[in-house]
N, C-alpha and C positions, 0 to 999 in steps of 0.2 A: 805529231808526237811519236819519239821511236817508242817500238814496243819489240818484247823478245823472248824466244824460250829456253829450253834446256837441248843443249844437242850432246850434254854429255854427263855420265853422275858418277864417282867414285866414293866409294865408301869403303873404310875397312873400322872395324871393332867398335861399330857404333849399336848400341842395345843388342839385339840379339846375330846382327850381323858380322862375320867372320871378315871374306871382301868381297864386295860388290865391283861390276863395272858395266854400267848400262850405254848403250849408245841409241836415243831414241828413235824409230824408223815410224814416220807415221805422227796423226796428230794423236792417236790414244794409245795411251801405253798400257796396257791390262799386264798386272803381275800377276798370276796365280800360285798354288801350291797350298799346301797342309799346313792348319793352324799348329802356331806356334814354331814356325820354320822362319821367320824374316820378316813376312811379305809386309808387314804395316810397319818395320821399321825402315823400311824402303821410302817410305812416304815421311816418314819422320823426320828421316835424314834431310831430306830435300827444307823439310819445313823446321830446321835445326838451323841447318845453314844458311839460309836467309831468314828468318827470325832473330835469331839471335839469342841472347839468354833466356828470352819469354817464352821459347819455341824448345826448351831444350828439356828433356825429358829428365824425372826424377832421379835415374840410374843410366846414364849415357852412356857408360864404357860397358862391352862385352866383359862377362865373367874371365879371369885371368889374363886381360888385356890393362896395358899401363896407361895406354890414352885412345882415342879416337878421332878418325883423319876424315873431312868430309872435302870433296872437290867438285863443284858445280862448274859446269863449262857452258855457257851462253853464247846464244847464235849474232852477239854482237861485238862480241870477243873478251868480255869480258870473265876473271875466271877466278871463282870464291873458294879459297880454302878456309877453313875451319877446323881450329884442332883441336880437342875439349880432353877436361884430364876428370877423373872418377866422380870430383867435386862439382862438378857443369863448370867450372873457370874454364879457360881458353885464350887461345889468339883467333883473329882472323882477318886476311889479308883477302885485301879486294885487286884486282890486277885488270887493265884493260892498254893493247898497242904499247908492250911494255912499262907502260906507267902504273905507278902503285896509287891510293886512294889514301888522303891522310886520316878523312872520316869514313871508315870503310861501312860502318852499322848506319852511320848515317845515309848513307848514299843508297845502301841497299833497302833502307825504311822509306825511302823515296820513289828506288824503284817497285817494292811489293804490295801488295793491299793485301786484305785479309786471306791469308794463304790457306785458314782454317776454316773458310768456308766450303763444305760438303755439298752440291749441290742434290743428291739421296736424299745425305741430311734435313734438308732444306725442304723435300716435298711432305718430308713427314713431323714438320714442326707443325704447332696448332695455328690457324688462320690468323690471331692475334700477332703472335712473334714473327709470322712471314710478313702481314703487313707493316709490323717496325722495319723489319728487314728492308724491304723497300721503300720506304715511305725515309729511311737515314739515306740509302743510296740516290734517290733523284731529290734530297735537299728539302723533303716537307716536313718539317718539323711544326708539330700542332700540338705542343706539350701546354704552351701559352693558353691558347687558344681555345683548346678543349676545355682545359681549367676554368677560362673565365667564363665557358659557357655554362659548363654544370654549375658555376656557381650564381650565374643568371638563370639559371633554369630553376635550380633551388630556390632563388627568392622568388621567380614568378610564380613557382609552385606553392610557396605560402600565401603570395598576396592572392592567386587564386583561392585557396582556401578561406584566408581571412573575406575577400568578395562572396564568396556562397555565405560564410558566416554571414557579414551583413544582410545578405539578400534574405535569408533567412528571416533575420530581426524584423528587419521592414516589413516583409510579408505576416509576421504575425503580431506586430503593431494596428492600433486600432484608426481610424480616422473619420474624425469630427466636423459633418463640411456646416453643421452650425454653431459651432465653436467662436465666440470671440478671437479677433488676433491679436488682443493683448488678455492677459488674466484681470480681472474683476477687483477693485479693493476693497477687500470684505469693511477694514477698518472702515472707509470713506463713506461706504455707503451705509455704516450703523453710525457716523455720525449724521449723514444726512436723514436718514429717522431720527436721529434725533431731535436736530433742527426741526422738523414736519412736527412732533409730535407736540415741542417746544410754543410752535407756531398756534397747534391747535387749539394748546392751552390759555395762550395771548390772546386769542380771540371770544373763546369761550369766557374770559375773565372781562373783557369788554364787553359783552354784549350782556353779561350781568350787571356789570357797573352803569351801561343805559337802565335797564330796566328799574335798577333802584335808582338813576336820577329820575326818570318818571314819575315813579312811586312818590317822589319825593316832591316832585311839582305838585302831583293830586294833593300831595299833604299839607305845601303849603298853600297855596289856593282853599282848601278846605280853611285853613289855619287864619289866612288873611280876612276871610269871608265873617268868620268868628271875631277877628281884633277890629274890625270896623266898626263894631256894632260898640266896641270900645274905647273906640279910635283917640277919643280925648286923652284918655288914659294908658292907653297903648301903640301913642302915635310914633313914638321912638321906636317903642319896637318891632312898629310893622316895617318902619322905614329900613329898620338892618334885615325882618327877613323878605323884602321885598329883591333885597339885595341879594341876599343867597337864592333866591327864587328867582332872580336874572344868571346867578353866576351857572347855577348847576341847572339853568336850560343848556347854557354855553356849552357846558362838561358832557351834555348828554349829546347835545348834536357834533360834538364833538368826537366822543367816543361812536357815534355811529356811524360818522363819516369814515371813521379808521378803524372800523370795523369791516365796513364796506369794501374798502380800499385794499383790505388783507389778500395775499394769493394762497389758497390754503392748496399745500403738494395733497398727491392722494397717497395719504398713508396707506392703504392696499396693494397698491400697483407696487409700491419702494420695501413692501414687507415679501411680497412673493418674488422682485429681484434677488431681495437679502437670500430669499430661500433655496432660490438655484444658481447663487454665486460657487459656492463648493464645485457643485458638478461644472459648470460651465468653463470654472479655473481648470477643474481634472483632463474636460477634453482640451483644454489651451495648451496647457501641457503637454499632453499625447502631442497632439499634433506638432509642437515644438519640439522634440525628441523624435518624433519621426523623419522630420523634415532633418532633423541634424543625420540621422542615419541614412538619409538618401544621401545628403555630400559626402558622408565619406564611402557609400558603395561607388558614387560614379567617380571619386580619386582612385578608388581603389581599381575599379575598372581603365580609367585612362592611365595607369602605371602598369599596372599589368600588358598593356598595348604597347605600352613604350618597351616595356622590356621584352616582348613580343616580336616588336620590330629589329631594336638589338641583337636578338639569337640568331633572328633569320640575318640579319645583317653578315655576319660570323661563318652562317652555315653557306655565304655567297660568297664568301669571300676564300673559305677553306674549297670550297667547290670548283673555286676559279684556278686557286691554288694548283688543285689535284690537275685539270684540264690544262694547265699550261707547263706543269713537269715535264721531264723529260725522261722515257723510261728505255732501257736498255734493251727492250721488244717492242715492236710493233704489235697493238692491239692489248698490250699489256696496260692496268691502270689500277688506281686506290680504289677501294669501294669503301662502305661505311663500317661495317666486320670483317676486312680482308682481302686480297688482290685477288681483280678481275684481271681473266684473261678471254677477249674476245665476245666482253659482256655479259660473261658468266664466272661462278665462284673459281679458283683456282681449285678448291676443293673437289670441282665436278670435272676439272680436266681429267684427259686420257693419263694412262701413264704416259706414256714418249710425248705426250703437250708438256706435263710437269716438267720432265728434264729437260727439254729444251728451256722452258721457259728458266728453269733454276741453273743451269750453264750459262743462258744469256745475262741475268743476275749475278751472279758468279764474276764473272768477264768483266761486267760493267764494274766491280768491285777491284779489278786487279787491271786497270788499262796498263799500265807498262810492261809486266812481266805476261805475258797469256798463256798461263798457267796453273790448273784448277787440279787440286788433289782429290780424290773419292775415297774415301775409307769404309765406303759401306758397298760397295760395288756388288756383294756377295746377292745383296738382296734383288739387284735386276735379272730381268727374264732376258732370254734371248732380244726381243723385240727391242726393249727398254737401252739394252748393252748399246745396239744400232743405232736408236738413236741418240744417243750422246757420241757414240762415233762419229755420226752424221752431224751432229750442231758443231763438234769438236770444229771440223776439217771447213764447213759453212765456214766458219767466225775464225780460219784462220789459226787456232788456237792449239794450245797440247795441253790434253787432260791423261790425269795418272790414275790409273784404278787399282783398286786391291781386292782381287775376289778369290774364292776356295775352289781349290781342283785343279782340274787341268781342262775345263769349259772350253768349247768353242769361243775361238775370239784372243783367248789369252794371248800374247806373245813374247812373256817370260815369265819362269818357273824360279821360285826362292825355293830352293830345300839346305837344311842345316847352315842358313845364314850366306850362303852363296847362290849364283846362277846357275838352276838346270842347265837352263840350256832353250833355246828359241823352240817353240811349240806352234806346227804350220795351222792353217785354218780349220784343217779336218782332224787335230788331236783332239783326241776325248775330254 
C-alpha cells in the first residue's frame, strides 16, 4: 500500500494567516509562537485542504481578504490546491505526473483517515472513549453483543431473584411425612357412617324381631297346652296356630341366622377417621403446594444455568474476539474498562508510553497519508515532545505540532499569520 506525507504547504488568507510557506525538514514539525499569531491555523489549513467542506472552519477567509489559497505538496507528487471564498464554497483541484483527478474530494477521502485525531487529545480522553477509540480501529465492534448480554444478565438477575423468592417459600412451607397422598373424602366417608350406623340399626331390629318370635313360641305352646284340653272344640283352631307356631319358628331361626351373618363396621374407628379427615386433607395439601414449589425452584434454577452458560458463552467469544484483533502496537489490547497497554491500564502508563502508544493509534487510523496533527502540543514536557519525535521518525511518519513560545524543539515560528523564521535547537 503506498503511503505519503507533506513535503510542502502554502497557505495564504486562510483564518488568521497572512502567507505561509512551509517546506517540512524532518518527521516532526513543531510550530511555535504567541497565541493568537497563526500557529493552529497552520494545522487547520492542512486539515481544510484535505478534508474538505467538513474540515473547513466557520470563518475561513483572513479579515480583509477576498478568498483563501491552500497548496499541499505530497512526497508522491501529488499537489492539492484549494481555494475557498468567505462562505466555505470553493474549488479544489487534485493534480498528480500532470494529470488532474475528476473526483478530486473523492480520492483525497480515500487517501486520509481521521485527520482530527489529536494524539494529546487522545491520552486525556476518559478510558471509556479511548477504548471505543480502539476497539472501531482494530474492527471490534461489541455494540450487539454487549446489548444482548445486559439483557441476558437482566433476566438471569430476575430469574435469580424469582429462585431465592421460591427458595424462600419452600423453606417456610411446612411438611407432612404422615400425610396421606391423596386428600380424604369427607363426603365418602360420612356416608360410609352412615351405611355403619344404618347397619347397626338392621341388626338391632333383628335381633328384637327374634326375641319377640321367641316370646311368641313361649306363647304359643303355653296357648296350645291350653286348647288341648279343648281340643274337640278347638281343634281348628289349634290347627291354624300350630301353624303360626311352625311359621314364626322359621322367622326366628331365620332372623337369627341373618343376624349372625351381619358384618357390623366399627362405628368408632370410621368416627375418629371422620375426625381427622380436616387435618390430614390440610397436611395433603401442604405437601401438595410444596412439592409444586420445589419444580418451579429447580426450573428456575436450571434456567438460570442455561442463561449462565449463555453469558459466559458471549464473554468467550468477545474474549476471543479482543485476543485475535489486530492492534497497531505491540503489547497493546481491549480490557474490560479500557486499553491495556503491556497488561496494565493505559491510564497507568508513563507519559511518553501514552504518546507513543496514541501516535501508533493515530497512524493506524490514517495508513495512507502518515500524517498526524497535534493541537495541543502546548501541554507536553520536554520528555513527552521526544518522544513523539522519536515514535514520529520509528513509524516512518510526519507529525505537525502546535505549541506556545519559542521552546526547545520548535522549528518554525508563526507571528502575525506569517513565518518567523526557523528556530535552531538551542532557541529559548
Amino acid at each position: 500500500m503506498e503511503t505519503t506525507k507533506i513535503i510542502r504547504l502554502e497557505v495564504e488568507d486562510y483564518k488568521r494567516i497572512r502567507a505561509v510557506e512551509i517546506v517540512p525538514d524532518g518527521n516532526a514539525i513543531v510550530i511555535g509562537g504567541r497565541n493568537a499569531q497563526g500557529k493552529s491555523s497552520v494545522l487547520d489549513a492542512i486539515f481544510a485542504a484535505l478534508g474538505g467542506k467538513k474540515a473547513i472552519a466557520a470563518k475561513p477567509v483572513r479579515e480583509g481578504a477576498g478568498k483563501s489559497t491552500i497548496t499541499l505538496t505530497l512526497d508522491n507528487g501529488t499537489v492539492i490546491t484549494r481555494t475557498i471564498k468567505p462562505d466555505g464554497e470553493g474549488t479544489i483541484k487534485v493534480e498528480r505526473d500532470g494529470a488532474t483527478y475528476k473526483s478530486p474530494q473523492a480520492m483525497l477521502d480515500a487517501l486520509v483517515g481521521p485527520l482530527s485525531f489529536d494524539p494529546v487529545a487522545f491520552t486525556r480522553l476518559d478510558s471509556k472513549r479511548q477504548l471505543a477509540e480502539l476497539q472501531a480501529l482494530a474492527g471490534l465492534d461489541f455494540t450487539a453483543t454487549d446489548a444482548q448480554r445486559a439483557t441476558l444478565y437482566e433476566e438471569r438477575t430476575q430469574v435469580g431473584r424469582e429462585g431465592k423468592r421460591l427458595a424462600g417459600a419452600v423453606e417456610s412451607m411446612p411438611q407432612h411425612d404422615d400425610a396421606p397422598a391423596e386428600e380424604v373424602s369427607v363426603a365418602a366417608l360420612a356416608e360410609e357412617m352412615r351405611a355403619a350406623e344404618q347397619a347397626q340399626r338392621e341388626h338391632a331390629e333383628m335381633l328384637r324381631e327374634a326375641d319377640v318370635a321367641r316370646r311368641d313360641v313361649k306363647q304359643c305352646s303355653a296357648r296350645v297346652e291350653s286348647i288341648q284340653a279343648e281340643i274337640k272344640r278347638l281343634q281348628a283352631e289349634a290347627s291354624d296356630v300350630e301353624k303360626r307356631q311352625a311359621q314364626r319358628s322359621k322367622d326366628a331361626a331365620q332372623y337369627t341366622a341373618r343376624a349372625a351373618a351381619c358384618v357390623i363396621p366399627d362405628v368408632a374407628v370410621i368416627r375418629e377417621r371422620l375426625a381427622g379427615a380436616d387435618d390430614a386433607n390440610r397436611k395433603a395439601r401442604a405437601n401438595r403446594d410444596r412439592a409444586s414449589r420445589v419444580a418451579e425452584l429447580e426450573a428456575e434454577r436450571t434456567r438460570y444455568a442455561a442463561l449462565s452458560e449463555r453469558i459466559d458463552a458471549l464473554d468467550e467469544a468477545k474474549r476471543a474476539a479482543i485476543a485475535g484483533a489486530q492492534y497497531p502496537l505491540e503489547g497493546l489490547s481491549v480490557g474490560d474498562g479500557g486499553i491495556l497497554y503491556r497488561g496494565v491500564p493505559f491510564s497507568q502508563a508513563s507519559g511518553a508510553e501514552s504518546l507513543r502508544v496514541s501516535v501508533a493509534i493515530g497512524l493506524a487510523m490514517n495508513p495512507k497519508l502518515r500524517v498526524i496533527l497535534v493541537r495541543e502540543g502546548a501541554l507536553l514536557d520536554d520528555e513527552s515532545l521526544a518522544a513523539v519525535k522519536d515514535e514520529a521518525e520509528k513509524r516512518g511518519a510526519q507529525i505537525w505540532l502546535e505549541v506556545v513560545g519559542k521552546r526547545e524543539g520548535v522549528s518554525i515560528v508563526i507571528e502575525d499569520g506569517g513565518v518567523l523564521g526557523a528556530v535552531s535547537e538551542a532557541a529559548e
